[in-house]
N, C-alpha and C positions, 0 to 999 in steps of 0.2 A: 859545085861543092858548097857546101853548106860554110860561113863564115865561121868563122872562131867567137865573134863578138855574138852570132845568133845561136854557136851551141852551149856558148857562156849561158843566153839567157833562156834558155828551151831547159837546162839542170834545174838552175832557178825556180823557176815555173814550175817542173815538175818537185818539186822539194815543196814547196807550197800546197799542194795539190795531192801528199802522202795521202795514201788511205789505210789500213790493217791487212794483213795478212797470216795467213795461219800454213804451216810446215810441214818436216821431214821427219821421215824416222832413222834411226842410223844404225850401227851393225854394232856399236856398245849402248847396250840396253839398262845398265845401271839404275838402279833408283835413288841411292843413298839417304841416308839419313836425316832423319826430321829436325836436325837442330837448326839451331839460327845465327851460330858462329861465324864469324869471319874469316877463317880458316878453314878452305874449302879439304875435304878428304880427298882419295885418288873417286871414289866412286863418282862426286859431284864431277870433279874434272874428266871424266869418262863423260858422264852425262851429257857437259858441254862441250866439249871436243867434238863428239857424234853430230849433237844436232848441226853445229857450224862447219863440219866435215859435207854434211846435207846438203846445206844452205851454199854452200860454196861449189858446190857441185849444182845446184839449179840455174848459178850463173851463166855455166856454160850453157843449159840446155836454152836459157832462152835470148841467146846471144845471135840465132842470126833467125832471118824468118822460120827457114825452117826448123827452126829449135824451139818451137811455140809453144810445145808440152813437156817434153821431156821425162826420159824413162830409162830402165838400166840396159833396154836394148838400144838399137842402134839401124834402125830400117827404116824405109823410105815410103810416106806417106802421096799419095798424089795421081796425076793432077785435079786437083779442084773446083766447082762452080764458079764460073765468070772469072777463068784468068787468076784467080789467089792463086801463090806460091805454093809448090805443094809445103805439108808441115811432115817433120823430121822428130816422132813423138814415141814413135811404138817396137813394140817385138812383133807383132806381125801387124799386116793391115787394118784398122781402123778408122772407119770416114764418119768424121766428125758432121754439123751441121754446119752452112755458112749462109749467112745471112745479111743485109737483104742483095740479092741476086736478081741480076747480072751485079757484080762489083764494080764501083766505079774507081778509076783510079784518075784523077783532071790532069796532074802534071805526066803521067806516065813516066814515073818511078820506080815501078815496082812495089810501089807500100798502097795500100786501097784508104780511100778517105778515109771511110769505117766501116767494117766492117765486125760483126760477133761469131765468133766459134763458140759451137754451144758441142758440150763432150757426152750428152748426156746417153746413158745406154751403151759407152766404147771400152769394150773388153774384149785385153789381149791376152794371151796364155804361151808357156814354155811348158814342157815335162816335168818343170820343177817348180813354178812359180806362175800367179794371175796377176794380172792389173788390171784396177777399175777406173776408168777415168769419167770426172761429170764436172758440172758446173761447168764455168763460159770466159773466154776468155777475149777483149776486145784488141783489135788492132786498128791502130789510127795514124794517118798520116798529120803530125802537127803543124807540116807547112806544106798543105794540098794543091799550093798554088806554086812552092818552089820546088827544081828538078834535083832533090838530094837525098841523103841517105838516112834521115831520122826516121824513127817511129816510136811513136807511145802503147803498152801492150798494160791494161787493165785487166788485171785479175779479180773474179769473184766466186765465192765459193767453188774455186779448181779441185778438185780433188782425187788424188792417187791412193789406190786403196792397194795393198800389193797384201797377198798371201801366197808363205811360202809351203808349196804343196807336201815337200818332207817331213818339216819339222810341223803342219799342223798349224803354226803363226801367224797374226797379221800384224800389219801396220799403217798408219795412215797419215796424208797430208793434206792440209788443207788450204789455200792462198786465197788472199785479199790484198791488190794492192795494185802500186802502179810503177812501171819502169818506165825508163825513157835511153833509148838507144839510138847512137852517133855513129854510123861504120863505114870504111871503104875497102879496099880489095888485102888490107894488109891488116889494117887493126879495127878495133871496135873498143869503144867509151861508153860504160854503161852507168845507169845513176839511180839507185832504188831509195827512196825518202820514205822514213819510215813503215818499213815492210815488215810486216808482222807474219811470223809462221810459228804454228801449233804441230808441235811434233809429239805424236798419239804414239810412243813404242810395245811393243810387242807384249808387253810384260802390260799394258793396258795404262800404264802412266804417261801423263801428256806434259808437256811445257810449251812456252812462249816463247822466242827469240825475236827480238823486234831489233830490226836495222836498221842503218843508214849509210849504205856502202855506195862507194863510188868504185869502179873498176876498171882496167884497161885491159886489151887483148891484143897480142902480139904474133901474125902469125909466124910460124918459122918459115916458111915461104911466100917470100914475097912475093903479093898478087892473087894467093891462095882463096881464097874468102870469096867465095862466091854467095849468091843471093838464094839462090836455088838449089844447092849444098850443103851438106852438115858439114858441122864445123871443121877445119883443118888443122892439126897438130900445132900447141903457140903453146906462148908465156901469159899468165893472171897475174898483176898488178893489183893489189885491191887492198883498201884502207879504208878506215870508218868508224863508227860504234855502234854498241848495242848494245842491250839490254836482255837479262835471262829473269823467267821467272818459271818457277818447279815449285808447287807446292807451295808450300808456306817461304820458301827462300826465293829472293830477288839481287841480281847483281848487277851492274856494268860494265861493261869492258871497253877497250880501245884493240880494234883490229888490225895487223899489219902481214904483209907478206914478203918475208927475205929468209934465204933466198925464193925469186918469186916461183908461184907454181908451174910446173909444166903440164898439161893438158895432152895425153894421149890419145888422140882421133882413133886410133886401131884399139883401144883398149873397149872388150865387151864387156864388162862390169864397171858398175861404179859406186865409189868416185873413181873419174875416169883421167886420175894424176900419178904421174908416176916420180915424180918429184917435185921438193920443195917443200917451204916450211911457213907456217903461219902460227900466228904468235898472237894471245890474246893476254892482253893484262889486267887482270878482275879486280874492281875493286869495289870495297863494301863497307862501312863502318871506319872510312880514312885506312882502311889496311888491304894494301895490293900485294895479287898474288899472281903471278902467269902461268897462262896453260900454250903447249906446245903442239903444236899439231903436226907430226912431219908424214908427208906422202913418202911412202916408199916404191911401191908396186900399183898395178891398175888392182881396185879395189881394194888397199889396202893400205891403216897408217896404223900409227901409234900416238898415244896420249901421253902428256909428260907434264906434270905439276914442277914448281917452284917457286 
């Protein structure tokens, strides 16, 4: 098991090592208004609520190996060239590239020294909805020499392209960047340094949300957490900052979650919470303002300004 003093310094390290990241799209599509007030309107707090409603929801998908992509279904990718874990990304099957092959893994831990998933060309389809997945996504054992449960997963140019086949719509996400994950059979510590996502909304207007979250995952069943599994029904812990940029307006906030989220495993839409509340505090020109985000149902919250 990985020491507490080496996964002290493995956050560290990866917090050093932030790279950009680009985003989600969210199910409040708002644009609001071009001024430059410090007094956000409800449409800007829609805006943001959305994208970090997203961004909080890609936590989970990339919390265990098989949650490498992540997407609003919930199907099971696998098994893969040389022994990689299958990934846990799509609505239906999608076989990614992996490279280079045979995988090596020195300690036999289950995490591959390094290994690249390259998405390019993987599209999945519903009667109601596409997904386009491309760009590449790195998994790395950071201590290939000890027998434990870290891994580093480098994102570059990932991108989820969803159209929705009724309404005519798209949406798109773009990632840059780097996590770094701590897990055993119960919980998971995850640490994104500066994670930058571009959230492209339907309405064709994009924004920035760049983070810096730390997270924890709790399962509700002890032991539950498998390596080779999606995720199983738990509690998100997660606190941080970030930064919004829309247009011509820019803010930062302070993230927090109480009470914390619940993560629904059986939920097939997402976000995939069916309670719990997260609370951001925006502030802009010395004048703060909080947005509210509370889960109610599996895909479904509310925005609350104050």
């Amino acid at each position: 098991m990985l020491s507490k003093q080496v996964r002290v310094s493995l956050l560290a390290g990866a917090a050093a090592l932030g790279l950009g990241l680009a985003g989600c799209s969210g199910s409040n599509n708002a644009t609001g208004p071009t001024t430059q007030g410090a007094s956000l309107t409800q449409a800007q707090a829609d805006s943001i609520g959305s994208g970090i409603a997203q961004d909080v929801q890609s936590e989970t998908e990339g919390a265990t190996l098989t949650g490498i992509g992540g997407s609003p279904g919930s199907f099971f990718i696998g098994p893969l060239p040389g022994g990689l874990p299958n990934l846990h990304f799509g609505m239906q099957q999608c076989i990614p590239t992996v490279s280079p092959t045979p995988v090596v893994d020195s300690d036999s831990d289950g995490v591959p020294d390094s290994v690249r998933v390259d998405f390019t060309g993987c599209i999945t389809s519903t009667p109601f909805m596409s997904l386009t997945l491309s760009g590449t996504i790195d998994v790395i054992d950071p201590t290939a020499t000890v027998k434990d449960h870290a891994r580093k997963r480098v994102y570059t140019d990932f991108t989820r392209t969803r159209v929705n086949i009724l309404r005519g719509d798209s949406s798109e996400t773009v990632q840059n960047g780097i996590e770094l994950v701590y897990a055993d059979t119960s919980t998971i510590e995850r640490s994104e340094p500066d994670f930058k996502s571009v959230h492209v909304f339907a309405n064709g207007d994009s924004a920035v949300h760049t983070r810096t979250w730390s997270s924890t995952f709790t399962a509700d069943v002890v032991g539950s957490i498998q390596r080779d599994a999606p995720l199983p029904s738990g509690t998100w812990n997660i606190t941080g900052s970030s930064s919004w940029v829309r247009g011509d307006h820019s803010r930062s906030f302070a993230i927090t979650t109480n009470p914390v989220l619940h993560y629904n495993a059986s939920c097939t839409v997402a976000p995939k919470f069916d309670a719990g509340t997260l609370t951001a505090v925006v502030t802009k020109g010395g004048a703060a303002q909080t947005i509210t985000v509370q889960f109610t149902a599996c895909g479904q919250y509310t925005v609350t300004k104050s």
